[in-house]
C-alpha positions as CSV (number, residue, x, y, z in Angstrom):
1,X,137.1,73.4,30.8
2,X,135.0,70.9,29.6
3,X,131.3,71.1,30.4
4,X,130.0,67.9,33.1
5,X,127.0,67.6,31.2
6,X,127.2,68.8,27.4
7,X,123.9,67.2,26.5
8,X,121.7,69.2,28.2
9,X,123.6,72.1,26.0
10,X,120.5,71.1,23.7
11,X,117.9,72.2,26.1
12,X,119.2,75.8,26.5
13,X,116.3,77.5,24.7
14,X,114.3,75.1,27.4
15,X,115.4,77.3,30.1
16,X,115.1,80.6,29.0
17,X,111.9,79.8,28.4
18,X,111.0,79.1,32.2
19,X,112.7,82.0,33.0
20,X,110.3,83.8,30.1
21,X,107.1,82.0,31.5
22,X,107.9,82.8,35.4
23,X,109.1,86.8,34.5
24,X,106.2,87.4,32.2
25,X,103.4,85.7,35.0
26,X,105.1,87.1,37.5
27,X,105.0,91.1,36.0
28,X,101.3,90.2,34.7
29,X,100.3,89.5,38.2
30,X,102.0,92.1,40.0
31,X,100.3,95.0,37.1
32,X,97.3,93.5,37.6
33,X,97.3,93.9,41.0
34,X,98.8,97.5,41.1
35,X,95.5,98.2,38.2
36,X,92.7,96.7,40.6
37,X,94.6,98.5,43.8
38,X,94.1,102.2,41.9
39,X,90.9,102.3,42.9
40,X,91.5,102.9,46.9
41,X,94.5,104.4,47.6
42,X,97.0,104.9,44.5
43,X,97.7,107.9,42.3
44,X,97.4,107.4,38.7
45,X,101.4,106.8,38.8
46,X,100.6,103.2,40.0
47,X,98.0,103.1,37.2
48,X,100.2,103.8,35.0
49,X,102.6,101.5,36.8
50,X,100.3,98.9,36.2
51,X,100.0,99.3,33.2
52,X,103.3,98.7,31.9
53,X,103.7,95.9,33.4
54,X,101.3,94.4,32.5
55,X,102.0,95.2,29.2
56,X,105.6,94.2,29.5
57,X,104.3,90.9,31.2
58,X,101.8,90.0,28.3
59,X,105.0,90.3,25.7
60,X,107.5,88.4,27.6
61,X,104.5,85.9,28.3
62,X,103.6,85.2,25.1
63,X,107.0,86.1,23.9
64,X,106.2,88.7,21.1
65,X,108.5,91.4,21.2
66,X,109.9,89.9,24.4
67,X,113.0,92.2,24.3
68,X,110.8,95.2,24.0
69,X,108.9,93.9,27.3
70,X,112.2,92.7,29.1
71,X,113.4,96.5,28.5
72,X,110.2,97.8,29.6
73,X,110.5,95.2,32.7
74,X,114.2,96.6,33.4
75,X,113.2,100.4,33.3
76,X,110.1,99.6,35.7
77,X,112.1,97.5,37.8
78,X,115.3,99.9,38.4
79,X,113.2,103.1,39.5
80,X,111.5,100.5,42.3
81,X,115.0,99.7,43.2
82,X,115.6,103.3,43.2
83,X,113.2,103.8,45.1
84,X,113.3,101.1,47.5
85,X,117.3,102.5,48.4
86,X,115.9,106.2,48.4
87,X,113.8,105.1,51.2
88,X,116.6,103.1,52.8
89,X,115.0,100.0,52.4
90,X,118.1,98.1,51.0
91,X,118.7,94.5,51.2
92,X,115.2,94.3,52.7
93,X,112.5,91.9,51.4
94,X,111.0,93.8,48.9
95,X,113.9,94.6,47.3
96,X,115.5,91.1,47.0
97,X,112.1,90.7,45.0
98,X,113.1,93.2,42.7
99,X,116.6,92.5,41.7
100,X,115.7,88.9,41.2
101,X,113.3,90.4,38.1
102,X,115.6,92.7,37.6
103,X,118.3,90.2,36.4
104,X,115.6,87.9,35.3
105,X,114.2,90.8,32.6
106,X,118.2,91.3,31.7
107,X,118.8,87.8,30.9
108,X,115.7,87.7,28.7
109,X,117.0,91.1,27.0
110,X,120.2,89.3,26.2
111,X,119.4,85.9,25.8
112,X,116.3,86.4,23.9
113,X,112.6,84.5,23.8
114,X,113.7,81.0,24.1
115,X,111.7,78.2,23.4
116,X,107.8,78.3,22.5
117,X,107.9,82.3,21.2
118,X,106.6,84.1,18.5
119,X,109.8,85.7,18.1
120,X,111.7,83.4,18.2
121,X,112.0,82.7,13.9
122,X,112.8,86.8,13.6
């Protein structure tokens, strides 16, 4: 079937780029927070937590080995959902949260960086 609008076929990389740019902020902010929160009532498993993704945020930010940060997103991501089911908190708020950058991270590791990367001339 024929696409309705084949031009905007041309602005692909366009949009994997927002999704790139709203991922990566989005992981950035949420490590951040988990870091700054260690100090009153985490264990160093949210530090570490933190860490990551931060780390995986910075990369799929400034897309330099974004496929390496969308995989480190994906791994983070799942053991939250894991978590959030173990608890029997399924299909509650938090969790939509999660699958949405869940499927977010996986369509960065498939698609790749998109527009406006480092990566993108490998």
């Amino acid at each position: 079937m024929p696409s309705l609008f084949p031009d905007l076929f041309s602005y692909s990389m366009l949009g994997v780029f927002a999704i790139r740019a709203i991922l990566g902020c989005t992981l950035l902010t949420l490590g951040i927070h988990e870091i700054k929160r260690r100090n009153t009532e985490a264990s160093r498993l949210v530090l570490y937590s933190g860490i990551l993704k931060s780390l995986a945020g910075a990369l799929i930010l400034i897309g330099l080995g974004t496929q390496v940060g969308a995989l480190i997103a994906i791994v983070i991501l799942a053991i939250h959902i894991v978590l959030k089911v173990k608890n029997k908190q399924f299909l509650s708020d938090g969790i939509n949260y999660y699958v949405i950058l869940f499927v977010l991270a996986c369509s960065i590791l498939v698609l790749g960086p998109g527009a406006f990367a480092f990566d993108l001339p490998l």
